[in-house]
N, C-alpha and C positions, 0 to 999 in steps of 0.2 A: 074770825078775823086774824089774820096773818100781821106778825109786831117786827115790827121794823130790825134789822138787824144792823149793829155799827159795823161800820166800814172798816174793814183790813188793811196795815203798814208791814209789811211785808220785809226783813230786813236781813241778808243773806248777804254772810263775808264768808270768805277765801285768802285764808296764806299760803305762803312756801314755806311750805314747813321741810321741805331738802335741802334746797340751797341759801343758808342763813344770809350769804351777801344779798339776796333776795326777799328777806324776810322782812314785811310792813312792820313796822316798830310803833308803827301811832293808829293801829287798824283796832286791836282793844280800846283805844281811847275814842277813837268815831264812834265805835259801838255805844260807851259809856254817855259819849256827848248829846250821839243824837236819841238815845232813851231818857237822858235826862231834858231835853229842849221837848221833846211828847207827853212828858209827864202829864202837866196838866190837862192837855186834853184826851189824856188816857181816864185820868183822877173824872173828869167831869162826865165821861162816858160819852164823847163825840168819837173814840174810834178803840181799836184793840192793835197791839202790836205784839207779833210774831217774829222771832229772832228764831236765825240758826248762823253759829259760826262753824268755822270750818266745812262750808254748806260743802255736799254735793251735789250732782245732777239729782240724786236720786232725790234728796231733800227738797232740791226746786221743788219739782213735780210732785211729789208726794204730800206738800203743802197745798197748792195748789189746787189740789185732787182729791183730800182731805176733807170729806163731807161738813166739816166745822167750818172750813174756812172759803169752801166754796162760793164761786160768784159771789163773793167779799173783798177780795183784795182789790183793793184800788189805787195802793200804791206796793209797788217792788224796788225797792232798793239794795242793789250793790255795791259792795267794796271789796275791791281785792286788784289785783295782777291781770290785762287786759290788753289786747292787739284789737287791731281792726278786724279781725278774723276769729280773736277766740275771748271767752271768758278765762279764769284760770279754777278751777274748782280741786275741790278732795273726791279721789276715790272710795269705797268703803272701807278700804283699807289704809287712807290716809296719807294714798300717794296723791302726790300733785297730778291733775289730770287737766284736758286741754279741754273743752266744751264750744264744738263750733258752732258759730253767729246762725245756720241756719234753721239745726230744728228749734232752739232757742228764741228764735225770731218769730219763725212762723206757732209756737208753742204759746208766747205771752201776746202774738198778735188776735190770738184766736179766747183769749177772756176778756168777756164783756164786761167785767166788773172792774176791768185794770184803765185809772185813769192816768197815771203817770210812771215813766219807770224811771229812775235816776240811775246810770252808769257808771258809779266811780271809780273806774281805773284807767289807766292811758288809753287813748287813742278808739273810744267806741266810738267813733262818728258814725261808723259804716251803720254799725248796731243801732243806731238812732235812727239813720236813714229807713232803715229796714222794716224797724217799730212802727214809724209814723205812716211807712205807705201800708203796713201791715192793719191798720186801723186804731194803735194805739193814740188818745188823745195828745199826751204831751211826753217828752222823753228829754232826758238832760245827760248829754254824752262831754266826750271832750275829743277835739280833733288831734292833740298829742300828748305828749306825756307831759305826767303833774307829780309833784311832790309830794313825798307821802304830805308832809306838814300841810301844802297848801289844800290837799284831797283831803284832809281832814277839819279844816278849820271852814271849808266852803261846805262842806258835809253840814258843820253845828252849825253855822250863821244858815243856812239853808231853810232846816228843820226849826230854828228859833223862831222864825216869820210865820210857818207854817203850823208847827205847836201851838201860837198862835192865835190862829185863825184867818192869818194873811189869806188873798187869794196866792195862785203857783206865780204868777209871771211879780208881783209883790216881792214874795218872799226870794224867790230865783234873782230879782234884779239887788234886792238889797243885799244878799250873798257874795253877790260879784262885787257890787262899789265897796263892799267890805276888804274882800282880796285885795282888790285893783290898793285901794286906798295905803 
């Protein structure tokens, strides 16, 4: 008999690390916030959480691909540097590198194990759009740019609901009347 395996949080950041006027200053602290808001339900064994910072492309997909983590991930979450067009990611060599919306799109549209993907840097709408017809269940983008501060305090109050055991639309609404508030 085959044992069930916990579900994968998948948690993948991206700075500029060239241009310091560019540099996320609160992208360590999302990190910190949103692993301490999963805590306990990392502690009680309802899932496992996977960090890479300074992700690359290659990191995406080698997670992904990653016979461990396979057809597990059910949630992917990004923070970093974001157009309607691109991600911002690190080369191997730790240049800043542009990663466009579509093989990325059609890449996480194509796991059946991914139920939500959260965007958090400016302006993924398009990338939401993409997800969703792509078969992703649910996807949480932003139509413009956000503050590092406000990207990051929506990040914790997010994952707090969801750490949890909120249902997404739960956690996602109390997130928001948190900001808005």
């Amino acid at each position: 008999m085959k044992t069930m395996q916990k579900p994968v949080i998948f948690l993948a950041f991206a700075n500029d690390l060239e241009d310091p006027s560019q540099f996320l200053r609160n992208l360590s602290k999302e990190t910190s916030l949103i692993r301490k808001a999963l805590k306990e339900a990392v502690s009680a064994g309802l899932c496992e959480v996977v960090e890479r910072s300074n992700a690359s492309i290659n990191d995406i997909f080698d997670v992904f691909q990653d016979d461990k983590y396979q057809n597990r991930i059910a949630v992917f979450h990004y923070g970093g540097h974001a157009s309607s067009y691109h991600l911002l990611l690190q080369s191997e060599d730790n240049e800043t590198i542009l990663a466009h919306k579509e093989g990325l799109v059609r890449f996480l549209g194509r796991q059946d194990s991914l139920k939500l993907v959260f965007l958090n840097g400016c302006s993924t709408e398009q990338h939401g759009k993409g997800l969703l017809e792509s078969g992703v269940p649910a996807v949480i983008s932003t139509s413009e740019s956000v503050s590092d501060e406000v990207a990051t305090r929506l990040a914790d109050a997010f994952y707090k609901g969801f750490g949890q055991g909120n249902r997404l639309e739960q956690s996602w609404q109390e997130a928001e009347d948190r900001i808005i508030t």
